[in-house]
DRENDO-1510 file (C-alpha; in Angstrom, 1 decimal, always signed):
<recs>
REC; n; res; u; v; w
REC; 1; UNK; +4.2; -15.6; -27.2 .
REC; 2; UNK; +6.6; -17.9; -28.8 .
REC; 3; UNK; +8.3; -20.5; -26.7 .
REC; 4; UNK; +12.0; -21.8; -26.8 .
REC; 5; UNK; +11.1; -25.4; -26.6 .
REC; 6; UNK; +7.8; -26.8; -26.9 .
REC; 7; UNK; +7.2; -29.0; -23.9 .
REC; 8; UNK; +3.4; -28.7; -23.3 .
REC; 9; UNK; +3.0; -30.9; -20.2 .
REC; 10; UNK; +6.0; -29.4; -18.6 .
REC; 11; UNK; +4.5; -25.4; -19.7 .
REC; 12; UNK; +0.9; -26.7; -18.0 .
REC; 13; UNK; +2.9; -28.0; -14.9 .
REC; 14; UNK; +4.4; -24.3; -14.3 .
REC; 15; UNK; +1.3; -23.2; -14.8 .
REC; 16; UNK; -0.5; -24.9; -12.4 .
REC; 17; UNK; +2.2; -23.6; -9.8 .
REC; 18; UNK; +1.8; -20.6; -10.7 .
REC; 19; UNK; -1.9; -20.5; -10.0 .
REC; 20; UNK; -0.6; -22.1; -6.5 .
REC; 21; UNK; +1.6; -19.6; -5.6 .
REC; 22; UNK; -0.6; -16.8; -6.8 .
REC; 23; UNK; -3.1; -18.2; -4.3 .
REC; 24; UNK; -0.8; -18.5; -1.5 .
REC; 25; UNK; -0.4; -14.1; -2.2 .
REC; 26; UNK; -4.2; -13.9; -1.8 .
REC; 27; UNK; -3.9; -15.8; +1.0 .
REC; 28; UNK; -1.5; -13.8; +2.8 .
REC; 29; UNK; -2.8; -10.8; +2.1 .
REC; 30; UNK; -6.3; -12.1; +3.6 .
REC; 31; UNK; -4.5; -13.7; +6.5 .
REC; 32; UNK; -2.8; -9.7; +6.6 .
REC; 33; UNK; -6.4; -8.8; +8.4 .
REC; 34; UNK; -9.3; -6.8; +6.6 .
REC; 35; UNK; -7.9; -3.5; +8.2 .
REC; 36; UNK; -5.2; -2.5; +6.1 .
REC; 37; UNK; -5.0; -0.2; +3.5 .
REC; 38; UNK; -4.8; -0.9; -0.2 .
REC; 39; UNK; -1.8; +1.3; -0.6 .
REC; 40; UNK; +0.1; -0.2; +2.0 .
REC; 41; UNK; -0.8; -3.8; +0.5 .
REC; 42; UNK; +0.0; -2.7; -2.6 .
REC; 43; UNK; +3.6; -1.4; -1.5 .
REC; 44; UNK; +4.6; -4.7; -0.1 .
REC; 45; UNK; +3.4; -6.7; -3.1 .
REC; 46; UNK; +5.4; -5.0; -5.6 .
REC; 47; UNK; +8.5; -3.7; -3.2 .
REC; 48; UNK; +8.9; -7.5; -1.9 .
REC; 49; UNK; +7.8; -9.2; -6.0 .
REC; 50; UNK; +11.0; -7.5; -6.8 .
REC; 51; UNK; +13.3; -9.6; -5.0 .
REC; 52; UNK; +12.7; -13.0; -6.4 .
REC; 53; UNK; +12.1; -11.1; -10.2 .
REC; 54; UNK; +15.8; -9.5; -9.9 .
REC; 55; UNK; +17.4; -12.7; -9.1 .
REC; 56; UNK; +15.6; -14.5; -11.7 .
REC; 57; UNK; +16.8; -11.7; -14.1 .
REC; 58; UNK; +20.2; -11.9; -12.7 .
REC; 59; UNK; +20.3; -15.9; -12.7 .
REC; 60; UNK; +19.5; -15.2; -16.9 .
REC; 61; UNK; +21.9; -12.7; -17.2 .
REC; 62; UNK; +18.9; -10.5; -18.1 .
REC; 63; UNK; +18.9; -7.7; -15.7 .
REC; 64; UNK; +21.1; -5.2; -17.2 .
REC; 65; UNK; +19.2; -5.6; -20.0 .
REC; 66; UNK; +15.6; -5.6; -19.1 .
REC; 67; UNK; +16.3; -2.0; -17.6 .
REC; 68; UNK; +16.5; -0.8; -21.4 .
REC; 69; UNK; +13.2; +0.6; -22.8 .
REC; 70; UNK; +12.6; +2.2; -25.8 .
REC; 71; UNK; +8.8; +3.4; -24.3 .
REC; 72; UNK; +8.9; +4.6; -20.7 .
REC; 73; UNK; +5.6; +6.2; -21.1 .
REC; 74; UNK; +4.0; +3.1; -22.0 .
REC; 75; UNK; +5.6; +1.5; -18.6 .
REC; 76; UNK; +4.5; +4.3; -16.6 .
REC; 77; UNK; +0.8; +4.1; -18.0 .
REC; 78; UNK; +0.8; +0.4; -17.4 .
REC; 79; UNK; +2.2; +0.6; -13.7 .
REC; 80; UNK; -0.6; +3.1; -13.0 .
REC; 81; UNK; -3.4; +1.2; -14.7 .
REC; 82; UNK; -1.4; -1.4; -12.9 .
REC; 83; UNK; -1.6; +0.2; -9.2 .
REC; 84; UNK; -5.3; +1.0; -9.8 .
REC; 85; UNK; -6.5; -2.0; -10.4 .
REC; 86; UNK; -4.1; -4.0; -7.8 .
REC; 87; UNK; -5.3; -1.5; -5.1 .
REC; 88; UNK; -9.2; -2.1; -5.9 .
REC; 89; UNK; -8.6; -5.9; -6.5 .
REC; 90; UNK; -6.8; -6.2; -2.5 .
REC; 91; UNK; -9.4; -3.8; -1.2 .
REC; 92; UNK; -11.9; -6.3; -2.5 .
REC; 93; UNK; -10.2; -9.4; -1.5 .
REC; 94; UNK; -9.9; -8.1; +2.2 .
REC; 95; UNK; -13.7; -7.7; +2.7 .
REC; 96; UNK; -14.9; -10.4; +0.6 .
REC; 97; UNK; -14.6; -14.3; +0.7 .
REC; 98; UNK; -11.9; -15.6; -1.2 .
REC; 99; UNK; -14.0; -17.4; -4.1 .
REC; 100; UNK; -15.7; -14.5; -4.5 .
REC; 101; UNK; -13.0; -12.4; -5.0 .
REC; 102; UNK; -11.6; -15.2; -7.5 .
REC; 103; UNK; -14.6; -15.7; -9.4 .
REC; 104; UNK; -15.7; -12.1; -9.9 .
REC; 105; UNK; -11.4; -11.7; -10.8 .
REC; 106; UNK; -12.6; -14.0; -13.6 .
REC; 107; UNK; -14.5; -10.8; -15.8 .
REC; 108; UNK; -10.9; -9.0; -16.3 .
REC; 109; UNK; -9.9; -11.3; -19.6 .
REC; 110; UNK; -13.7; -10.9; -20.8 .
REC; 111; UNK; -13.3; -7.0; -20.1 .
REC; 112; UNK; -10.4; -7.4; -22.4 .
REC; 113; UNK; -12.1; -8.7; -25.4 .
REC; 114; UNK; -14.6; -5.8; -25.7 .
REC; 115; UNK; -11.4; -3.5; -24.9 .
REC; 116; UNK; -9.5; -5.0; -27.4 .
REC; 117; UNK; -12.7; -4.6; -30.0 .
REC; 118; UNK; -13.1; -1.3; -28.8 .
REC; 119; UNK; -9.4; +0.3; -28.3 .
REC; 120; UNK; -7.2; -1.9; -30.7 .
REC; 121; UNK; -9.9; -2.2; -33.3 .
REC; 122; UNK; -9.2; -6.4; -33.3 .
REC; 123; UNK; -11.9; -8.2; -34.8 .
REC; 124; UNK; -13.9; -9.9; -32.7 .
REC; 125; UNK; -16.7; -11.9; -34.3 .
REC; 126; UNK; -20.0; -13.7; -33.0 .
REC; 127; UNK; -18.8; -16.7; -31.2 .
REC; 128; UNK; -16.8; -14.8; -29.2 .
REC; 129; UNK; -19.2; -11.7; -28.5 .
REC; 130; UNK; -21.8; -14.6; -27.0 .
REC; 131; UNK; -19.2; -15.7; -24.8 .
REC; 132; UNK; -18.4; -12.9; -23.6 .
REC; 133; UNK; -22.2; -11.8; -22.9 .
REC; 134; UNK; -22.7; -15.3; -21.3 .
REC; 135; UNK; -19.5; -14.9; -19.0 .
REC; 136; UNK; -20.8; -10.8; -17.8 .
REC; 137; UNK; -24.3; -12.8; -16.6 .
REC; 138; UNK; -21.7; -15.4; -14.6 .
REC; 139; UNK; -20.2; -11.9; -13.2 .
REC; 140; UNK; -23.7; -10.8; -12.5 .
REC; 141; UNK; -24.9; -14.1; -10.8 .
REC; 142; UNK; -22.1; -14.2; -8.2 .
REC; 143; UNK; -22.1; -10.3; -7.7 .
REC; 144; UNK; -26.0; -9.6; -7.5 .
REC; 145; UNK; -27.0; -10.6; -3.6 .
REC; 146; UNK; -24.1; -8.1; -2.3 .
REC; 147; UNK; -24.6; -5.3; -5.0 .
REC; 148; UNK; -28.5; -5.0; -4.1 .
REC; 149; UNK; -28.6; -1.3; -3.3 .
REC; 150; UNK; -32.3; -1.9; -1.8 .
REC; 151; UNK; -30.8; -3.9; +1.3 .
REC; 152; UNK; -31.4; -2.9; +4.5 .
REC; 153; UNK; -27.5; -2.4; +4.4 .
REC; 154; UNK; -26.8; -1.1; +0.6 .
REC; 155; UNK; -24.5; -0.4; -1.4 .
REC; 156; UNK; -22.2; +1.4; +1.5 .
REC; 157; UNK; -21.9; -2.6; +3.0 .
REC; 158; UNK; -18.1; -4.1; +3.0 .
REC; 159; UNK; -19.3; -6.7; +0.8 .
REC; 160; UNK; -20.7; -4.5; -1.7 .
REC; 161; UNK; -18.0; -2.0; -1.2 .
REC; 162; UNK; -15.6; -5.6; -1.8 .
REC; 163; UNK; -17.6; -6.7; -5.0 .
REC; 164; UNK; -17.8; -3.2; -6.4 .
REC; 165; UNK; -13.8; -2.5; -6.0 .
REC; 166; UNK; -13.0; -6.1; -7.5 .
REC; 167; UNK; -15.3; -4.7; -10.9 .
REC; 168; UNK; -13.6; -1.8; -10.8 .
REC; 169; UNK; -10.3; -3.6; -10.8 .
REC; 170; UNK; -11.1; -5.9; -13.5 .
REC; 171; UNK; -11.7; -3.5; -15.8 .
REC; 172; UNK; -8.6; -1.3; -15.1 .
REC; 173; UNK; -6.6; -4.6; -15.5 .
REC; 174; UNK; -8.3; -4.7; -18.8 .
REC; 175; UNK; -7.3; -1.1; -19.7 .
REC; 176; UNK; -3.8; -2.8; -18.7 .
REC; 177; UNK; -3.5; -5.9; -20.6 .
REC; 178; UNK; -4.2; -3.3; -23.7 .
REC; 179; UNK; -1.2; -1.1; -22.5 .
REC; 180; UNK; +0.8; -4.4; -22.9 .
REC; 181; UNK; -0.5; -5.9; -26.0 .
REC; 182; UNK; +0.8; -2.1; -27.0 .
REC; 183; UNK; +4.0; -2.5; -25.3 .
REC; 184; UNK; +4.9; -6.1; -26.2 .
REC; 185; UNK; +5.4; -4.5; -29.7 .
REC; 186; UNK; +8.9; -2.9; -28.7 .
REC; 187; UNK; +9.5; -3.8; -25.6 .
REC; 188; UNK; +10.8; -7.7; -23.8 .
REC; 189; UNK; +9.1; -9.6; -21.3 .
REC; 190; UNK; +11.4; -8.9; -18.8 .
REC; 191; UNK; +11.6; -5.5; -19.0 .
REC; 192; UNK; +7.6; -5.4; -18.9 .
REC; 193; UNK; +7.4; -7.4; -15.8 .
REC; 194; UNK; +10.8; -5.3; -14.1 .
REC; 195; UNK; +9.5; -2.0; -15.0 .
REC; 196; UNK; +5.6; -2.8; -13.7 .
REC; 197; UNK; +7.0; -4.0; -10.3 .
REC; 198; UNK; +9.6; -0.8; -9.8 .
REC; 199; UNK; +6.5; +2.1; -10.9 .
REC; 200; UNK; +3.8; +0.1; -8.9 .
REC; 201; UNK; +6.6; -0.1; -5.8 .
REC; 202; UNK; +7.3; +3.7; -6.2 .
REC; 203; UNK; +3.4; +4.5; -7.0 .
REC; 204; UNK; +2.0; +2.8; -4.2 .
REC; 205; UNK; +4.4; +5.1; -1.4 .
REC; 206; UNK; +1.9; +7.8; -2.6 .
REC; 207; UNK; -0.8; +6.5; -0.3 .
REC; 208; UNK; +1.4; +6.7; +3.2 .
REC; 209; UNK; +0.0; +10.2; +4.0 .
REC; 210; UNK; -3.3; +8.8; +3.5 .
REC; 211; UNK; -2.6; +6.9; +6.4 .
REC; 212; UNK; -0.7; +3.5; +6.7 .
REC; 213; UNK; -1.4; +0.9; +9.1 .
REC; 214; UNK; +1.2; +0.4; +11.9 .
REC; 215; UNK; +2.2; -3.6; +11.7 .
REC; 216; UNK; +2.4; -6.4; +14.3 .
REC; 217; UNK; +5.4; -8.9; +13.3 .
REC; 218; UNK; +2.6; -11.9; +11.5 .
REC; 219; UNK; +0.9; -8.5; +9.7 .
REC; 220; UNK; +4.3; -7.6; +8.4 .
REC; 221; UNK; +5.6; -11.2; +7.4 .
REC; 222; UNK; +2.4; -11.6; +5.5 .
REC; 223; UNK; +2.8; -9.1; +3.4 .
REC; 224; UNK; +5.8; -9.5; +2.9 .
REC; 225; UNK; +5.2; -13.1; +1.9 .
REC; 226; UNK; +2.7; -12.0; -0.2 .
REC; 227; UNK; +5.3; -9.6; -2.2 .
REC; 228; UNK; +7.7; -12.5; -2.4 .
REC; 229; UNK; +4.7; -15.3; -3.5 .
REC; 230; UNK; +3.4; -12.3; -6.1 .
REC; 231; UNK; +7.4; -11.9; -7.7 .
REC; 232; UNK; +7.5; -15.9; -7.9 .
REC; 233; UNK; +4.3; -16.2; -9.2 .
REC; 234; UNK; +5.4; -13.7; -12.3 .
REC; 235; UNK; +8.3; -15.5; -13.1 .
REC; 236; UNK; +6.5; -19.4; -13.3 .
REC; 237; UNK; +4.1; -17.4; -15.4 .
REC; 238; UNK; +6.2; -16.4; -17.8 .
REC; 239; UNK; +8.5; -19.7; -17.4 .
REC; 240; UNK; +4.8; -21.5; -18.4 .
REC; 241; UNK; +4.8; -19.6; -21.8 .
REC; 242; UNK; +8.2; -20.6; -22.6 .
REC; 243; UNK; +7.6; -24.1; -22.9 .
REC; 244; UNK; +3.5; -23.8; -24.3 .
REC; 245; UNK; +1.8; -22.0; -26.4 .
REC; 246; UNK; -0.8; -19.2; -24.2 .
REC; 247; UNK; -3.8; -21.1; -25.5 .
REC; 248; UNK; -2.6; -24.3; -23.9 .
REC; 249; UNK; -1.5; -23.1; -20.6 .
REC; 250; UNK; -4.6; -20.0; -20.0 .
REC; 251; UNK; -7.5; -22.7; -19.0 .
REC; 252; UNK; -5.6; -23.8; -16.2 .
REC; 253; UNK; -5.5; -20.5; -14.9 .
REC; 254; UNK; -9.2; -21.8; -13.4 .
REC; 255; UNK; -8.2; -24.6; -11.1 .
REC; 256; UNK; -7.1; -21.6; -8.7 .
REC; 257; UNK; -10.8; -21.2; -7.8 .
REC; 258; UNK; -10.8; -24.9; -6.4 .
REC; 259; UNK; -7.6; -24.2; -4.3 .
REC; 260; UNK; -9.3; -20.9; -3.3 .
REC; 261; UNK; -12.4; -22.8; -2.1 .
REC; 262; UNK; -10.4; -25.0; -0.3 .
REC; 263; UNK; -8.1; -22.8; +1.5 .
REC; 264; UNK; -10.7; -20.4; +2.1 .
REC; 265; UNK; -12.7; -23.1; +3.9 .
REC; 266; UNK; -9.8; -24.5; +5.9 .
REC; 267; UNK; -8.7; -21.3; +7.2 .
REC; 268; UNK; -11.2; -18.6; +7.1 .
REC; 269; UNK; -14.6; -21.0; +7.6 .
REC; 270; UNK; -15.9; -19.5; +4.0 .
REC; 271; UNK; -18.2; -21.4; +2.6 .
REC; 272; UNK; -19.4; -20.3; -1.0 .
REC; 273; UNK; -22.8; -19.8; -1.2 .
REC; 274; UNK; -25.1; -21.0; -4.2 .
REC; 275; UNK; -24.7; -18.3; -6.7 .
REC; 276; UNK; -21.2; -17.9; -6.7 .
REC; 277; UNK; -20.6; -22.1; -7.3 .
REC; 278; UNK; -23.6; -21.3; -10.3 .
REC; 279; UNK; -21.5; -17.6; -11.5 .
REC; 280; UNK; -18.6; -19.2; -11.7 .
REC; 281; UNK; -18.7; -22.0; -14.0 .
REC; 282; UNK; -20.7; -19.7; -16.1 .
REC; 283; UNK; -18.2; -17.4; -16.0 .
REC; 284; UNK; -15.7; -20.1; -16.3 .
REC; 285; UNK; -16.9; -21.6; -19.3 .
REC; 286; UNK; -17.3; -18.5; -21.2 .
REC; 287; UNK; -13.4; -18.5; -20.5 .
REC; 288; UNK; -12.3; -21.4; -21.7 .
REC; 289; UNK; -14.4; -21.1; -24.6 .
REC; 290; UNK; -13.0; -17.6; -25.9 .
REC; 291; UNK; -9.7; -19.4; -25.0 .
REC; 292; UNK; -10.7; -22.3; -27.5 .
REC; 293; UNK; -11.8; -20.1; -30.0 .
REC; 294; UNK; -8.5; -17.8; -30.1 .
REC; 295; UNK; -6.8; -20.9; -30.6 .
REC; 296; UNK; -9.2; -22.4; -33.8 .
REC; 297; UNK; -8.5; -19.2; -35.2 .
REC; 298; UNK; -5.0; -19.1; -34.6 .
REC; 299; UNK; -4.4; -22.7; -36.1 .
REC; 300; UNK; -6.5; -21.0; -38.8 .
REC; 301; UNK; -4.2; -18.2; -39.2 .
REC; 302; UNK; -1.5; -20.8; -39.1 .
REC; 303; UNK; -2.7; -23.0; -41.9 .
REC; 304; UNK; -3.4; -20.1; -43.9 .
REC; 305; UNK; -0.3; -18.7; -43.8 .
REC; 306; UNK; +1.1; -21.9; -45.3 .
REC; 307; UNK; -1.2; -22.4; -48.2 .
REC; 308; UNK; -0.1; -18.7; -49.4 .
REC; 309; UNK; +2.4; -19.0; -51.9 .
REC; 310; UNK; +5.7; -16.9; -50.5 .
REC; 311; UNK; +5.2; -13.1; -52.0 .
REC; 312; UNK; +1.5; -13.1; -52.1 .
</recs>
């Protein structure tokens, strides 16, 4: 994505907060309690995400706008791929420790490069292929000791069940992030991110006759914080890519493990165990490399582009 002014350090420092406030959702949503249901979750994320989004629209004189689409299929795929994979992601973050749930998050932009090979027919050559295999053994690393289907408690455990959903959420976010490298062709950023919030808010009231939890007051602030923290979270995001180029901004997205770590640790007594320090910087790694790479190539692009004499 292009941005209006280039201001790295100031694209880097919305970043960051981003991360923070993304964070601060997992962390009500944990603090929620492990017996909710994903549906109900899910509601609240994308009912309350819309208040802070419409008045961000609104303050850019970009609401009446962003309702135009020219592909309301293509929003309605993406919410569901959307719903999916946020419903499998809380269910996993409820009933797993916090880094875990971060680290194992970590797969979903490696899932998208073999997508993106696979379903978009980009090309994605050796360097990157590695990096992505290196980055799955991270996955495997951290998600191995609760995944063991020989354990006395197997694969029906939370923690498997936890791990298992957050895979399973990775890779429908992939399926997503496809949907808006499709949409991003026709449609605006702020009709992507209104139009994901208003289909996963309407989605998720599918799963009240499944049963929804009835709330205590802190239950019902949290999520409702969490909504709010989710909406602002979206909006530094894409504020971040304004000023920097994606490249410049994406490593960053990493540091959120470290907050996770801490916060976990300070409110919940997690402490992350061996493997998932070891998965993760794997994983991590394999990240920021791919991110490094897609950047070379883009400078590569760039300079090409400029040595080409105009009409060749």
């Amino acid at each position: 994505m292009a941005s209006d002014a280039q201001n790295p350090l100031h694209g880097i420092m919305l970043k960051v907060l981003s991360v923070v406030v993304f964070v601060m959702m997992q962390t009500c949503i944990k603090s929620a309690g492990p017996d909710l249901p994903a549906g109900q979750i899910t509601f609240y994320r994308s009912a309350f995400a819309l208040v802070p989004i419409m008045g961000y629209l609104a303050f850019r004189r970009e609401l009446f706008h962003a309702f135009h689409t020219n592909s309301l299929s293509g929003h309605l795929k993406r919410g569901v791929l959307g719903i999916m994979g946020m419903v499998c992601g809380f269910y996993g973050l409820v009933h797993l420790p916090m880094p875990d749930a971060i680290a194992l998050g970590y797969s979903m932009p490696l899932i998208a490069v073999i997508f993106a090979a696979v379903f978009l027919k980009e090309t994605v050559r050796l360097y990157r292929w590695t990096a992505v295999a290196i980055g799955m053994v991270g996955v495997v690393i951290i998600s191995w000791p609760k995944m063991s289907m020989f354990s006395s408690d197997g694969i029906g455990s939370e923690q498997a069940m936890g791990a298992l959903a957050v895979l399973c959420g990775a890779v429908l976010g992939g399926f997503a992030m496809i949907q808006v490298r499709q949409l991003v062709q026709t449609e605006k950023t702020a009709t992507i991110v209104l139009y994901f919030s208003l289909t996963a808010a309407v989605f998720s009231i599918v799963s009240l006759p499944f049963g929804w939890a009835p709330l205590s007051v802190s239950e019902r602030l949290f999520l409702i914080g969490a909504g709010f923290f989710g909406g602002l979270g979206q909006i530094l995001l894409t504020e971040s890519y304004r000023h920097a180029d994606v490249s410049t901004v994406a490593p960053f997205e990493y540091t959120s493990i470290i907050l996770g770590i801490a916060i976990a640790y300070t409110l919940f007594g997690d402490i992350p165990a061996i493997n998932t320090l070891i998965g993760t910087a794997i994983t991590v790694s394999a990240g920021i490399f791919i991110i490094y790479r897609e950047h070379r190539l883009g400078l590569e692009r760039k300079a090409a582009r400029k040595a080409s004499p105009p009409g060749v």
